[in-house]
C-alpha positions in Angstrom: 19.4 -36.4 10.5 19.8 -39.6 7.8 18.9 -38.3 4.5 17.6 -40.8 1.8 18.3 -39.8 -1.3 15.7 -42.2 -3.1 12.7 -40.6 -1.6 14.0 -37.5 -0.6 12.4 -38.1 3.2 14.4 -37.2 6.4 14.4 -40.4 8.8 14.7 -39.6 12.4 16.8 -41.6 15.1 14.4 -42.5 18.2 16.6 -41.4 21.0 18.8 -38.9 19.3 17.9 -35.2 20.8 17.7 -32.7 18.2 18.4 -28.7 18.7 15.6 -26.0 17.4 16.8 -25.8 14.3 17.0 -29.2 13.5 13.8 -30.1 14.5 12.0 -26.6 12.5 14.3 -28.4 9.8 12.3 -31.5 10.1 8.6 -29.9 10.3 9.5 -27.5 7.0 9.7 -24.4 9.6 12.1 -21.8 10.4 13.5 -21.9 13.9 12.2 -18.2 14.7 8.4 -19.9 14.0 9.4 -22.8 16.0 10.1 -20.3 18.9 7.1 -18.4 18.5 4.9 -21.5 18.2 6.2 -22.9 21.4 6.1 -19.9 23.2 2.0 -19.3 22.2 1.5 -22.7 22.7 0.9 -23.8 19.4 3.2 -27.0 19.5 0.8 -29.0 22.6 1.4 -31.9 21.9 5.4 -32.0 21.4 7.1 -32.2 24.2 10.2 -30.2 25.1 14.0 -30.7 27.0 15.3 -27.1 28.5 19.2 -28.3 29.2 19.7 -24.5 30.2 19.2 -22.1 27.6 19.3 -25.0 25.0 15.6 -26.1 23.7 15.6 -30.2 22.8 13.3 -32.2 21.0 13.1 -36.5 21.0 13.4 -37.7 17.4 10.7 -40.1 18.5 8.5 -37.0 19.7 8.7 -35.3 16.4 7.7 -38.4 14.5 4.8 -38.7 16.8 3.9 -35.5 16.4 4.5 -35.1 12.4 2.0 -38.6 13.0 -0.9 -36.5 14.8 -0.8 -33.3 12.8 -1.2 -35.6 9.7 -4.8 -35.4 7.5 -5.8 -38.7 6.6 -9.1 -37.7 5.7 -7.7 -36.7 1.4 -7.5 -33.1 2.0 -11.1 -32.9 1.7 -12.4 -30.9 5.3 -16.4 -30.6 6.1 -17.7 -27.4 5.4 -18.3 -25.3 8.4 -20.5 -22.3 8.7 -18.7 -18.9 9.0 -18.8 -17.4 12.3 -20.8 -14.3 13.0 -18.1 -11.3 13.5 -20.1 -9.0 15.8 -20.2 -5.3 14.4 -18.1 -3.9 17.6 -19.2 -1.3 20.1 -21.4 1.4 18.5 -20.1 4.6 17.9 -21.0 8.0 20.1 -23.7 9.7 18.2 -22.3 12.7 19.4 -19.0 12.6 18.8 -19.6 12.2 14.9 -21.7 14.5 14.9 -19.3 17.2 15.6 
């Protein structure tokens, strides 16, 4: 990865593959949460090269990626109402009895 030091961004070449770490590197993660993330799921719309054991990542799919996690919107998120949280099964009358 091309550093610039004037803006202190990380530039990434197109066609270049780049390893786990590089790419956790790249999205300010640690390769560990990288692996989790991909194994729950959690990274759907970055798409992934097995070469064996090795996990691969397009510089061009990171970009596009970064692109769609991005919040153009000023930080500022609409208010949503809490969710219920159900109060669980109810307890043996019983059983706390004794």
């Amino acid at each position: 990865m091309a550093k610039n030091n004037k803006d202190a961004t990380t530039t990434l070449e197109a066609g270049r593959l780049y390893t786990n770490s590089e790419a956790a590197s790249y999205l300010h993660k640690t390769p560990g949460s990288m692996s989790v993330a991909r194994h729950l799921g959690r990274l759907a719309g970055l798409p992934v090269i097995h070469l064996g054991a090795k996990v691969l990542y397009r510089g061009s799919d990171l970009e596009a990626y970064l692109k769609l996690q991005t919040d153009d919107s000023g930080g500022a998120k609409p208010w949503k109402k809490p969710r219920k949280v159900s109060p669980g099964r109810p307890r043996n009358k019983r059983r706390a009895a004794a």
